[in-house]
MOPAC internal coordinates of N, CA, C and O (Angstrom, degrees):
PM7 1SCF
backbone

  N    0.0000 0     0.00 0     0.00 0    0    0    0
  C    1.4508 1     0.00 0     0.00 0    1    0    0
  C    1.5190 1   108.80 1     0.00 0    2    1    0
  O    1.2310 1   121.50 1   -43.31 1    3    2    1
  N    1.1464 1   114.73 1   136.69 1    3    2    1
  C    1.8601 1   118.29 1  -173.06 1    5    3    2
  C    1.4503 1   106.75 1   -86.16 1    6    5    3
  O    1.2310 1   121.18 1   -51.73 1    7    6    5
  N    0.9829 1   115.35 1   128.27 1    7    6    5
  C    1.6184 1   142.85 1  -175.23 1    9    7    6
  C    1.7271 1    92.00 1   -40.22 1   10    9    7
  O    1.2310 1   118.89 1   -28.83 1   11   10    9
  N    1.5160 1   119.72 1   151.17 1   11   10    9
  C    1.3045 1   113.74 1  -170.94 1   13   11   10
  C    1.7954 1    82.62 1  -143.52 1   14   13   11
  O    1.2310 1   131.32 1   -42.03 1   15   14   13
  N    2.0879 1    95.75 1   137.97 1   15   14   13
  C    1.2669 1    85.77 1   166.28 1   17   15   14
  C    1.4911 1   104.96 1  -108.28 1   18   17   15
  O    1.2310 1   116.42 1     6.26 1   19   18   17
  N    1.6097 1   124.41 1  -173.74 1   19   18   17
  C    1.0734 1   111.17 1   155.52 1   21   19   18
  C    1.6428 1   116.05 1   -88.53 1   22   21   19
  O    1.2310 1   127.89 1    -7.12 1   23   22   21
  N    1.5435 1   102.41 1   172.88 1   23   22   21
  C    1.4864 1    99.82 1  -176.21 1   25   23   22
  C    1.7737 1   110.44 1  -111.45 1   26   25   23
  O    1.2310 1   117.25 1   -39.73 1   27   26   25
  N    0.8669 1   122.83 1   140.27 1   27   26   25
  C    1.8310 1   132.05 1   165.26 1   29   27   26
  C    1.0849 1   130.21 1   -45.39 1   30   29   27
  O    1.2310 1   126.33 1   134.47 1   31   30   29
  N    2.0295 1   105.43 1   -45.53 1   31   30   29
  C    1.6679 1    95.67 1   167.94 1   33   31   30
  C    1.7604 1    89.38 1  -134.18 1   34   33   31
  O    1.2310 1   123.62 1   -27.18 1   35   34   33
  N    0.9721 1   110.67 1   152.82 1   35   34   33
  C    1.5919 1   122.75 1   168.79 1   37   35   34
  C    1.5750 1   111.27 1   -30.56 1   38   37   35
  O    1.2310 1   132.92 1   -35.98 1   39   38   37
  N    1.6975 1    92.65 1   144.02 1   39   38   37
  C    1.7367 1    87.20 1  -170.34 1   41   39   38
  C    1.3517 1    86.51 1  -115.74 1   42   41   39
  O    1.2310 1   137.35 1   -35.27 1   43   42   41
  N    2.3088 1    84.00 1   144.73 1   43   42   41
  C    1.0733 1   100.54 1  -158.63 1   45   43   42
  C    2.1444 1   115.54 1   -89.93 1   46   45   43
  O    1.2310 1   116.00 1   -28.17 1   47   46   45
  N    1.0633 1   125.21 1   151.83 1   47   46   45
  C    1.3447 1   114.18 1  -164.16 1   49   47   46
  C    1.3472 1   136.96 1    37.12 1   50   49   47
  O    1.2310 1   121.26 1  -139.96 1   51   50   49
  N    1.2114 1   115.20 1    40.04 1   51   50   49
  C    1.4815 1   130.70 1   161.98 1   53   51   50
  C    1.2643 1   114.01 1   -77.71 1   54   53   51
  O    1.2310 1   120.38 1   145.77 1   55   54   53
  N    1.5278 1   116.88 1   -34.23 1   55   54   53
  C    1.6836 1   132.56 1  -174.78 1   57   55   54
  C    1.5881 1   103.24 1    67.64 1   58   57   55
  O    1.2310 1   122.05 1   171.38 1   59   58   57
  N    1.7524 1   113.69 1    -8.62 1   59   58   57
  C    1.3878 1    91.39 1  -173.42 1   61   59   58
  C    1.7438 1   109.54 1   -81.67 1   62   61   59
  O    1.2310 1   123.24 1   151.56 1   63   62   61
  N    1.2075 1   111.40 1   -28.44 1   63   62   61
  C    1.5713 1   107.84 1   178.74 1   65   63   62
  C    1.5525 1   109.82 1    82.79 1   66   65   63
  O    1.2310 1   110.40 1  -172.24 1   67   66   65
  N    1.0871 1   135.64 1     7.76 1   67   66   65
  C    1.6052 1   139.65 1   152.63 1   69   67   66
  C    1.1810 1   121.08 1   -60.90 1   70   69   67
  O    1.2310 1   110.90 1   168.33 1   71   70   69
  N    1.1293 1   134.73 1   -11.67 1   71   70   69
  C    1.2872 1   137.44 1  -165.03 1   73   71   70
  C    1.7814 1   124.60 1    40.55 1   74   73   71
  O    1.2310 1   122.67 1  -151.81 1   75   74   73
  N    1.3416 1   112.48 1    28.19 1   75   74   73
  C    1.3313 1   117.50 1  -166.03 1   77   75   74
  C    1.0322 1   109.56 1  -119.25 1   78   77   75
  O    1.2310 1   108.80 1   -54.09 1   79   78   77
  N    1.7098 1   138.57 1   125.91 1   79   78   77
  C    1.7212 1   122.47 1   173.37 1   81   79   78
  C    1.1149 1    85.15 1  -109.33 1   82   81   79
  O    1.2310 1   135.83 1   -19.33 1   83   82   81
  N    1.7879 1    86.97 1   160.67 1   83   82   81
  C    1.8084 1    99.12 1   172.51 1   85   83   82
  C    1.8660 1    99.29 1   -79.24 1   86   85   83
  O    1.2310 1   136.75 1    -7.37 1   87   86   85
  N    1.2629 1    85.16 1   172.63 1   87   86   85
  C    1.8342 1   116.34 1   179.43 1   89   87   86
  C    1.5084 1    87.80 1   -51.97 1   90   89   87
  O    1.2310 1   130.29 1   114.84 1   91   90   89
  N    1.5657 1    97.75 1   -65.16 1   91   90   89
  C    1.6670 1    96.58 1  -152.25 1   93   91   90
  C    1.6189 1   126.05 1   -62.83 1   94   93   91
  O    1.2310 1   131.41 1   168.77 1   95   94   93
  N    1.4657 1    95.58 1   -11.23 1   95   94   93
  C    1.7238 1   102.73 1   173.14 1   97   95   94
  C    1.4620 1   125.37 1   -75.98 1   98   97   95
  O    1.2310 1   124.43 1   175.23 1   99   98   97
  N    1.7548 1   109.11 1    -4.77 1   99   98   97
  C    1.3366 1   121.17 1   173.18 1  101   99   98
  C    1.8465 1   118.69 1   -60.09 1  102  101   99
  O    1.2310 1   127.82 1   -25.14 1  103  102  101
  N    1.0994 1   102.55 1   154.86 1  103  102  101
  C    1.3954 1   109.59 1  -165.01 1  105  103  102
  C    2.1986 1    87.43 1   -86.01 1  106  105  103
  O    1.2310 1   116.01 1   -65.46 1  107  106  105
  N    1.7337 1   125.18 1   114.54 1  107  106  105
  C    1.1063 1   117.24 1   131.93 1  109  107  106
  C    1.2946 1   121.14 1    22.95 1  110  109  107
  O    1.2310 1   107.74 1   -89.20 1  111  110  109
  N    1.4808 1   140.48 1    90.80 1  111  110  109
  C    1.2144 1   125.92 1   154.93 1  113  111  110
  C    1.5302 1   129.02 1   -97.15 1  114  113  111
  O    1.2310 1   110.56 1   -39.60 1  115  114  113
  N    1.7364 1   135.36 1   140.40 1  115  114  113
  C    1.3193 1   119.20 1  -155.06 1  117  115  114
  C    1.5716 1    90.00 1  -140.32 1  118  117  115
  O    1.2310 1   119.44 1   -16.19 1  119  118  117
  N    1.6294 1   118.67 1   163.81 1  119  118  117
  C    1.1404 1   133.47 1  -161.58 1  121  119  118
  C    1.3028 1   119.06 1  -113.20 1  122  121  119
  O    1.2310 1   108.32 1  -101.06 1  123  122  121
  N    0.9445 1   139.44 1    78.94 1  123  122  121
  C    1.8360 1   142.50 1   167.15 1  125  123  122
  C    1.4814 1   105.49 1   -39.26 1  126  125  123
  O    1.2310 1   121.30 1   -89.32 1  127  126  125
  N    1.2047 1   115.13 1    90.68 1  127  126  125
  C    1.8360 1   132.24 1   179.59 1  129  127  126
  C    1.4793 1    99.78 1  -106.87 1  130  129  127
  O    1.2310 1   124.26 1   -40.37 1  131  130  129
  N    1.8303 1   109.43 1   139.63 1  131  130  129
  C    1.1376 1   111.06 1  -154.75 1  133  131  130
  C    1.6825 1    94.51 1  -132.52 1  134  133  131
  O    1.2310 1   118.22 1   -67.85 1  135  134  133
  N    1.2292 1   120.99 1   112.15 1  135  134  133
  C    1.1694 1   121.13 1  -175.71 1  137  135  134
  C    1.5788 1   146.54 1   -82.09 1  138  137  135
  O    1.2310 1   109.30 1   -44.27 1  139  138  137
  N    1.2504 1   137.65 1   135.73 1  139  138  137
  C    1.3708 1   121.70 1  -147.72 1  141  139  138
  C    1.7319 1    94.90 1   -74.66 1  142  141  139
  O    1.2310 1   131.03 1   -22.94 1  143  142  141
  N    1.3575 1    96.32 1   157.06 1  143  142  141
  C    1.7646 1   110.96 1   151.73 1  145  143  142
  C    1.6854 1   121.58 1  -130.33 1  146  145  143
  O    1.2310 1   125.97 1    36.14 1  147  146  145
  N    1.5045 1   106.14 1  -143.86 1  147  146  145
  C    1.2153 1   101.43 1   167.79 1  149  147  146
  C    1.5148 1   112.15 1  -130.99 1  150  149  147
  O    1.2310 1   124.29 1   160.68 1  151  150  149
  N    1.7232 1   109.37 1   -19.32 1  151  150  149
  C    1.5857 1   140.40 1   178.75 1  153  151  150
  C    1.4142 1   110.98 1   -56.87 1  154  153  151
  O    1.2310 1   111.87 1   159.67 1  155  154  153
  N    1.4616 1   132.92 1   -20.33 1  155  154  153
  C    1.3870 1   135.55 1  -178.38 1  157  155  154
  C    1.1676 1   108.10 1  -140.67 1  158  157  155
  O    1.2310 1   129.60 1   -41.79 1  159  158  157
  N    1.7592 1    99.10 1   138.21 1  159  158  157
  C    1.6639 1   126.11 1   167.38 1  161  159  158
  C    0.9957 1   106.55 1   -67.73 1  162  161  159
  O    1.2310 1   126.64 1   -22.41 1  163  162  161
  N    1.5460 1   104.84 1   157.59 1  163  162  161
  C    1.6989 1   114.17 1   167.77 1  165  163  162
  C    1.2969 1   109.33 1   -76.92 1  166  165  163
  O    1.2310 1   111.56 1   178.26 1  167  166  165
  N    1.6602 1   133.51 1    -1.74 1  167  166  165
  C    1.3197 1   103.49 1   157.76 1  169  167  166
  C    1.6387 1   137.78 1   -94.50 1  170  169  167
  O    1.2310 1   135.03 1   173.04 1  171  170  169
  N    1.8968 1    88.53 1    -6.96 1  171  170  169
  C    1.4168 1   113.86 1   154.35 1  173  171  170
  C    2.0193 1   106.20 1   -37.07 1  174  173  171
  O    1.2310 1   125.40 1    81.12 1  175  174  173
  N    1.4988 1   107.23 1   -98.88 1  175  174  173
  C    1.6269 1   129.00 1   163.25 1  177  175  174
  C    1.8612 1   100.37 1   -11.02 1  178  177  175
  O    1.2310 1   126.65 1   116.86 1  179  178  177
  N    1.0728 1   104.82 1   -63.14 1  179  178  177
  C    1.7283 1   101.62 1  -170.13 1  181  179  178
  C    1.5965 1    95.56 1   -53.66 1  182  181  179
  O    1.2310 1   117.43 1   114.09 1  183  182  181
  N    1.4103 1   122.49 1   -65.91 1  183  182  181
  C    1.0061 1   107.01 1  -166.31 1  185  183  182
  C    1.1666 1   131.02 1   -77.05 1  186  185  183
  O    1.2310 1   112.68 1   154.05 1  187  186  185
  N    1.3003 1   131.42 1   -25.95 1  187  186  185
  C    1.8544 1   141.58 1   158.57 1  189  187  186
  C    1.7512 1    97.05 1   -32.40 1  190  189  187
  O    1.2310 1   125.78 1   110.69 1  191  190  189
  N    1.5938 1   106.50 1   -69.31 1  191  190  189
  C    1.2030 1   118.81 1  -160.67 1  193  191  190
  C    1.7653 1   112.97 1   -46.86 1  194  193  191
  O    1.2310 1   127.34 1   137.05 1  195  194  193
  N    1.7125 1   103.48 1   -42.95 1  195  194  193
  C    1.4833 1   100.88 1  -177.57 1  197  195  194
  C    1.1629 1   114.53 1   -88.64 1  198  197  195
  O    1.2310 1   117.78 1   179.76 1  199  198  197
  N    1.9702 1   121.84 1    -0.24 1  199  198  197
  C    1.3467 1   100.39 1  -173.30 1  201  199  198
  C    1.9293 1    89.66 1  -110.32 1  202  201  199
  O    1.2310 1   111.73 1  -160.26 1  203  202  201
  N    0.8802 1   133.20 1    19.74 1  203  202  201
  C    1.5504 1   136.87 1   173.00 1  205  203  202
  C    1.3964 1   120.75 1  -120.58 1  206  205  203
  O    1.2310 1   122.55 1   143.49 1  207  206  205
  N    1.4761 1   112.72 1   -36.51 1  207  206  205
  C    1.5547 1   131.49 1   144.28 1  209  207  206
  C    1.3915 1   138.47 1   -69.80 1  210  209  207
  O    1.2310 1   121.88 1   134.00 1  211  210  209
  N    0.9699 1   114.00 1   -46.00 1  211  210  209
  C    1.5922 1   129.88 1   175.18 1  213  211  210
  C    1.4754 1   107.67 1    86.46 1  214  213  211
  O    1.2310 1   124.70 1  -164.90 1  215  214  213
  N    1.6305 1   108.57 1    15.10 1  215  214  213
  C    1.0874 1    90.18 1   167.81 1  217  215  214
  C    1.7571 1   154.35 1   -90.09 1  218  217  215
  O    1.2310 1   110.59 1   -28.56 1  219  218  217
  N    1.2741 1   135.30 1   151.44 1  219  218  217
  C    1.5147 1   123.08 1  -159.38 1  221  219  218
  C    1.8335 1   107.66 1   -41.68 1  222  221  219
  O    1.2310 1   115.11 1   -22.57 1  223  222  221
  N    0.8741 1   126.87 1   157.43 1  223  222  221
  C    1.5403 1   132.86 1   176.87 1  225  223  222
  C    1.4368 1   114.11 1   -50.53 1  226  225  223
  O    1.2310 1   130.09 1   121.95 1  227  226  225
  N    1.6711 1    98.15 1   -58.05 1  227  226  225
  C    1.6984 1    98.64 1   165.40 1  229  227  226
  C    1.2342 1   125.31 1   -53.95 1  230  229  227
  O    1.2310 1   118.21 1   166.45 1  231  230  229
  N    1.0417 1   121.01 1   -13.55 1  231  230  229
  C    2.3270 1   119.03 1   179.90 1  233  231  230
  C    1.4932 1    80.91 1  -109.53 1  234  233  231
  O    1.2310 1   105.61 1  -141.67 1  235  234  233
  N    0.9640 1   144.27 1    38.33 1  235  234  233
  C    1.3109 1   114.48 1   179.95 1  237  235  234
  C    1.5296 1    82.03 1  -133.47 1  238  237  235
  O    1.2310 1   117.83 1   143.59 1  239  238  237
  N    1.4723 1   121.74 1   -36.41 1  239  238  237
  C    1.3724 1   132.95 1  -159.87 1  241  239  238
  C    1.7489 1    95.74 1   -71.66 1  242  241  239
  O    1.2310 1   128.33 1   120.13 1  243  242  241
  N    1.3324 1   101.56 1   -59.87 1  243  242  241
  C    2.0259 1   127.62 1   178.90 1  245  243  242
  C    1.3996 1    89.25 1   -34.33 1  246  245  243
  O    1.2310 1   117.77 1   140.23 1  247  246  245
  N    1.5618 1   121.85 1   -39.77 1  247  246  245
  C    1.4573 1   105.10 1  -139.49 1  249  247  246
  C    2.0790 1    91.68 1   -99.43 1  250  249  247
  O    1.2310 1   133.17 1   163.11 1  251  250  249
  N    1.0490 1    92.15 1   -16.89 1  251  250  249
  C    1.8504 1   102.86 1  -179.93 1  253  251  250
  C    1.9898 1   111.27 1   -82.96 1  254  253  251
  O    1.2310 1   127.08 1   154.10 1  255  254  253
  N    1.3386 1   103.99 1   -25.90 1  255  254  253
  C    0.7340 1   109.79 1   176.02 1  257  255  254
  C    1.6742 1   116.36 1   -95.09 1  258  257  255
  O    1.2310 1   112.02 1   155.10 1  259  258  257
  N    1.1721 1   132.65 1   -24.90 1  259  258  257
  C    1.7330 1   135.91 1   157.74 1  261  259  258
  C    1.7077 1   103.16 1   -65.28 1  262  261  259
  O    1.2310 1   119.91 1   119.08 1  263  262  261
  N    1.0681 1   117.78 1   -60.92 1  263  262  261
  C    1.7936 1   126.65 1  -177.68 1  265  263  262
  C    1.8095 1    93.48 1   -38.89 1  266  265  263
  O    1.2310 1   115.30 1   142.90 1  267  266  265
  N    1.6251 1   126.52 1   -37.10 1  267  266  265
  C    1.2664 1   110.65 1  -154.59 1  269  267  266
  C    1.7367 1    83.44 1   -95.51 1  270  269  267
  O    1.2310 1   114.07 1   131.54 1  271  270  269
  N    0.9810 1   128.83 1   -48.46 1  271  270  269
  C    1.4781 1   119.24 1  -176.70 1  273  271  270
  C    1.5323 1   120.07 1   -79.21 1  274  273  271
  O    1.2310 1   113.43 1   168.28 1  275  274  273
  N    1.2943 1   130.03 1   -11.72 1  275  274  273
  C    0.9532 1   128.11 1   170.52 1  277  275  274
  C    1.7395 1   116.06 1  -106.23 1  278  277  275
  O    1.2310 1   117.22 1   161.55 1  279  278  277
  N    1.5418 1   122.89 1   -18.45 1  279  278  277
  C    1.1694 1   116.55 1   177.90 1  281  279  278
  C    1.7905 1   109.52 1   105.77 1  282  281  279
  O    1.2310 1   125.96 1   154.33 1  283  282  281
  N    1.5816 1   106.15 1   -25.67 1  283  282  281
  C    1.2856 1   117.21 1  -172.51 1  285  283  282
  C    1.3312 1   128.64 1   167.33 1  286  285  283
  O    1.2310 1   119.54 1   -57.40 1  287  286  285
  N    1.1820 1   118.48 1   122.60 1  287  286  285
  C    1.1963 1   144.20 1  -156.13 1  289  287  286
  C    1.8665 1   114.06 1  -111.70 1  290  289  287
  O    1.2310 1   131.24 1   -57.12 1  291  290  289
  N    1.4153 1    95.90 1   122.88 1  291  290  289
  C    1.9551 1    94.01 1   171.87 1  293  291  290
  C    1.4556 1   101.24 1   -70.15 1  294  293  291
  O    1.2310 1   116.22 1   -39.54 1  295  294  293
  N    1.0677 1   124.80 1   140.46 1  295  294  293
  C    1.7106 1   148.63 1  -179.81 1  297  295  294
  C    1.3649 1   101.23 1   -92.31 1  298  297  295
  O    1.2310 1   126.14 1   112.09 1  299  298  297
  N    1.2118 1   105.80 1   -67.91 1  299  298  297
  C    1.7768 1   114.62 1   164.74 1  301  299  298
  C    1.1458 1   115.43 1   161.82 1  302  301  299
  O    1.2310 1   115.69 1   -10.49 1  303  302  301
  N    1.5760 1   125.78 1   169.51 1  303  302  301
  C    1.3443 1   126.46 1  -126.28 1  305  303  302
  C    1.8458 1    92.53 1  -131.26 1  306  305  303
  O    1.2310 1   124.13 1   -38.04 1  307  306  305
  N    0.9427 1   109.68 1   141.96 1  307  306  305
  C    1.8383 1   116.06 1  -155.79 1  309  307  306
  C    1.8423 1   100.03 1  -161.65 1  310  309  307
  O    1.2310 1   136.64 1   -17.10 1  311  310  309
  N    1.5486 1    85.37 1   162.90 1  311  310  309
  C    1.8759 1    75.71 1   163.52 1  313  311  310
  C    1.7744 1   109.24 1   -80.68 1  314  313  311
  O    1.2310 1   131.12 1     5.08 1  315  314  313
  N    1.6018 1    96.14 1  -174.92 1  315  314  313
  C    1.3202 1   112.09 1   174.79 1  317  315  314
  C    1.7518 1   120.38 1   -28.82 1  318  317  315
  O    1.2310 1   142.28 1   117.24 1  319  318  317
  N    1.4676 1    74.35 1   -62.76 1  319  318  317
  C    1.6257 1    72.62 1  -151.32 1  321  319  318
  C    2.0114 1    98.99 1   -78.74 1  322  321  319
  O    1.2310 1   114.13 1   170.36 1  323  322  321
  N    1.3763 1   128.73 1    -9.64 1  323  322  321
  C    1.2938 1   102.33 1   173.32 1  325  323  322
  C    1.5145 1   114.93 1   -80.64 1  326  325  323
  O    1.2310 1   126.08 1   160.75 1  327  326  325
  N    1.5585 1   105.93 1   -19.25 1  327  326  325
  C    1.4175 1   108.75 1  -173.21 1  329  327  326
  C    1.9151 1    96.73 1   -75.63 1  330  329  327
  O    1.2310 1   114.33 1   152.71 1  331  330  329
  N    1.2739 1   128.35 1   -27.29 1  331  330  329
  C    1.3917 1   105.60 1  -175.65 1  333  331  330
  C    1.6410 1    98.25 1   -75.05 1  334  333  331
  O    1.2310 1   108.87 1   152.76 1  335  334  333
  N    1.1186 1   138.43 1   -27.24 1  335  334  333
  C    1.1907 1   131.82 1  -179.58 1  337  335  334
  C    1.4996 1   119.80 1   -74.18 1  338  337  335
  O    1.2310 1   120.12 1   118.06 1  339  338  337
  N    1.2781 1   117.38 1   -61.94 1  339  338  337
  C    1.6282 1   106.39 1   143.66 1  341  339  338
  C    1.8743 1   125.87 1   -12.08 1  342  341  339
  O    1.2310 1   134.21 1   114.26 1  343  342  341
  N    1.1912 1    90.13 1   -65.74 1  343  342  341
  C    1.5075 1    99.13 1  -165.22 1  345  343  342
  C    2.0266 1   100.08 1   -62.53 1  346  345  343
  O    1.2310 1   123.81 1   151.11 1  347  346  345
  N    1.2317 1   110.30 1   -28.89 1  347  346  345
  C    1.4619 1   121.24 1  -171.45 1  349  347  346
  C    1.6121 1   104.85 1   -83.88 1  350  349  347
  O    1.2310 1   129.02 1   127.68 1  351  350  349
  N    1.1745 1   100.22 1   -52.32 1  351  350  349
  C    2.2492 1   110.78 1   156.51 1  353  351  350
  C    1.7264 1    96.98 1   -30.90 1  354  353  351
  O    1.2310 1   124.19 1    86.91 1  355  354  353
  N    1.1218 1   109.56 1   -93.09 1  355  354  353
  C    1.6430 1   111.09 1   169.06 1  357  355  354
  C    1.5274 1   129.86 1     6.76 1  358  357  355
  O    1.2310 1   129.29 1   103.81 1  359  358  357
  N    1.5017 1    99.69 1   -76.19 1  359  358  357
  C    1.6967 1   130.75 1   174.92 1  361  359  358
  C    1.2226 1   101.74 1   -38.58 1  362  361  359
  O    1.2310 1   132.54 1   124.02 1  363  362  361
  N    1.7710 1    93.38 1   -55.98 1  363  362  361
  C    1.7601 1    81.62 1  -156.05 1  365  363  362
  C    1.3776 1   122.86 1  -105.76 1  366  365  363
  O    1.2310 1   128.77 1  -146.34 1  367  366  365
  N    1.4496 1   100.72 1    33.66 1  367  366  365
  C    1.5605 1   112.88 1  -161.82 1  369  367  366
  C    1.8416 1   106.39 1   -79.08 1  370  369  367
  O    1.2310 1   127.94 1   162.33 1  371  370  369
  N    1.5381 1   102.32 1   -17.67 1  371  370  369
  C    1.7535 1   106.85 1   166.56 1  373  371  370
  C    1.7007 1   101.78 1    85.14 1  374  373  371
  O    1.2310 1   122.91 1    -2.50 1  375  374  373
  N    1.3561 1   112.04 1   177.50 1  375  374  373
  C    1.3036 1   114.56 1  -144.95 1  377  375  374
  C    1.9517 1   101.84 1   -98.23 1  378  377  375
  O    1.2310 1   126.77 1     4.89 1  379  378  377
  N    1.1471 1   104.59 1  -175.11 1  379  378  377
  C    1.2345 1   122.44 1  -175.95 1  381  379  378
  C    1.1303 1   111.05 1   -59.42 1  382  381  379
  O    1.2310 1    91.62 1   -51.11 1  383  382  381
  N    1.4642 1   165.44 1   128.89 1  383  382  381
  C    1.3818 1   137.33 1   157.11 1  385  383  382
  C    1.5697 1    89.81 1   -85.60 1  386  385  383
  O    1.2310 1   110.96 1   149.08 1  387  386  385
  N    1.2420 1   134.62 1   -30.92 1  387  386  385
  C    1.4839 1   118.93 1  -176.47 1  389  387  386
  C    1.4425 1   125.23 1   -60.46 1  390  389  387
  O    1.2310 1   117.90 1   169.18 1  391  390  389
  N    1.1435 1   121.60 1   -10.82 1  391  390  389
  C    1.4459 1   141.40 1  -149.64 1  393  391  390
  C    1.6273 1    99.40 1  -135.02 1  394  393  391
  O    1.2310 1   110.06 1   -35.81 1  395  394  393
  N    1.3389 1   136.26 1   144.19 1  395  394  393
  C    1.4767 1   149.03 1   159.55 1  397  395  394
  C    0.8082 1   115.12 1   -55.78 1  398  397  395
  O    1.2310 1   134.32 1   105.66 1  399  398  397
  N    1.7532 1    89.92 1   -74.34 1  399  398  397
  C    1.7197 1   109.82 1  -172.19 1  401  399  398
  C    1.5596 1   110.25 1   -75.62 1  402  401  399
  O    1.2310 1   133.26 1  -176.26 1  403  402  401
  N    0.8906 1    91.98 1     3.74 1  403  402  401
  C    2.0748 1    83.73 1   170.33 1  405  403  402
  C    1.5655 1    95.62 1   -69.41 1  406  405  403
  O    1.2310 1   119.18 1   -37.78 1  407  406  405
  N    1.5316 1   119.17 1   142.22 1  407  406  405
  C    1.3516 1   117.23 1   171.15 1  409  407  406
  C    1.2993 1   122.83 1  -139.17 1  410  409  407
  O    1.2310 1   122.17 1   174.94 1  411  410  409
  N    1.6605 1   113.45 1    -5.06 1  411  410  409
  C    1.2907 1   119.14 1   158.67 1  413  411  410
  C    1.8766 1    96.98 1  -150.34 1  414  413  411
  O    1.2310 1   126.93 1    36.52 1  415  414  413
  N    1.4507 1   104.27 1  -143.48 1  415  414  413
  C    1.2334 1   118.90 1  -155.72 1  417  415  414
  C    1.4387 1   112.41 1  -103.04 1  418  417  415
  O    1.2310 1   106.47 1   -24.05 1  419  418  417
  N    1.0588 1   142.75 1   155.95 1  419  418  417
  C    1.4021 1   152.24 1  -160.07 1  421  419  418
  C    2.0733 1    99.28 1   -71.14 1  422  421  419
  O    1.2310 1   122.68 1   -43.66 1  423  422  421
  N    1.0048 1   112.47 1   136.34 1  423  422  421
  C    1.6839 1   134.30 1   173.71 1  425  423  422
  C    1.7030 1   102.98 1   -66.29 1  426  425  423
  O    1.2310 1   120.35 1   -62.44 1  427  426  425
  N    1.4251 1   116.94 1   117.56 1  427  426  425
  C    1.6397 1   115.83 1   164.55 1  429  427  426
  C    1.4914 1   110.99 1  -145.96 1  430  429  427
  O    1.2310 1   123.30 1   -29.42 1  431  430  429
  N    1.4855 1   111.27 1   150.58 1  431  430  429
  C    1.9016 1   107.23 1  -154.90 1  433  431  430
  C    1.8339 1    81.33 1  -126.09 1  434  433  431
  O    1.2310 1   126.14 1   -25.74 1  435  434  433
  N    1.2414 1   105.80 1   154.26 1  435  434  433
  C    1.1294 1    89.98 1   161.22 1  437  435  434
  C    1.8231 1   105.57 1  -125.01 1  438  437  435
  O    1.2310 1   123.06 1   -14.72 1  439  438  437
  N    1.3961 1   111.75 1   165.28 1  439  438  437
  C    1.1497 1   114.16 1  -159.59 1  441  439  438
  C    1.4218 1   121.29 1  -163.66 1  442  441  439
  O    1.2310 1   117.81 1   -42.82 1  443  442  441
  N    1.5194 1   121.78 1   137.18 1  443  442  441
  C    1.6900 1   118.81 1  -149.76 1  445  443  442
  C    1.3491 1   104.37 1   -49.76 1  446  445  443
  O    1.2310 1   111.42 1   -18.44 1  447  446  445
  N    1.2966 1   133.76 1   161.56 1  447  446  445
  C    1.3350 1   133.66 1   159.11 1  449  447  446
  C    1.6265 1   120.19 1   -91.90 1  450  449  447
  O    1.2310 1   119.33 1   -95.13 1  451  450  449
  N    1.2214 1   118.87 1    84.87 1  451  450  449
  C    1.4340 1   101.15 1  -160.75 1  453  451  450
  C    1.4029 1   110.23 1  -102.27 1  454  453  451
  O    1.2310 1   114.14 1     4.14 1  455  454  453
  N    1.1691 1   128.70 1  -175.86 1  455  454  453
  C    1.5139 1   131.95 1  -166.11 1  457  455  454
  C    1.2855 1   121.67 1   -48.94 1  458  457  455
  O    1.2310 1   120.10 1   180.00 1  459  458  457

């Protein structure tokens, strides 16, 4: 039997009136993972991250700083198609000016979000 959540506001044209969807009618969720290099500073990452993310400086900082010790970091988790755009935001965000050898833009995969 498929896991049932409850719902927030009444669902609409089901006719069943339970207020419950199944799991499986959920929309796919996928992960914008952002991969370490050696070509970009963490104040590079802080700032890509908050001006393509919006996120506060501090999650943006957390998230520059796990990517460098871990290799890679979830950015955050969306459907398909915002995470391929995200992940393409990323690409083309261009190189370091702090850095030389930076020569393009930071590496991001995107990838299912699963349980």
């Amino acid at each position: 039997m498929p896991e049932t959540l409850p719902l927030t506001a009444p669902s609409i044209g089901t006719g069943t009136g339970t207020g419950v969807a199944n799991r499986d009618d959920e929309t796919p969720m996928y992960r914008v993972v952002l991969l370490d290099d050696d070509e970009h500073t963490y104040e590079y990452v802080v700032e890509m991250l908050c001006a393509i993310f919006v996120l506060s400086p501090e999650t943006a900082y957390k998230h520059a700083c796990e990517v460098d010790a871990m290799g890679r970091v979830v950015v955050i988790v969306c459907e398909r198609e915002q995470a391929e755009f995200g992940r393409d935001q990323i690409h083309a965000y261009g190189a370091d000016p702090r850095m030389a050898v930076s020569k393009g833009s930071m590496s991001a995969v995107v990838e299912p979000a699963t349980s």
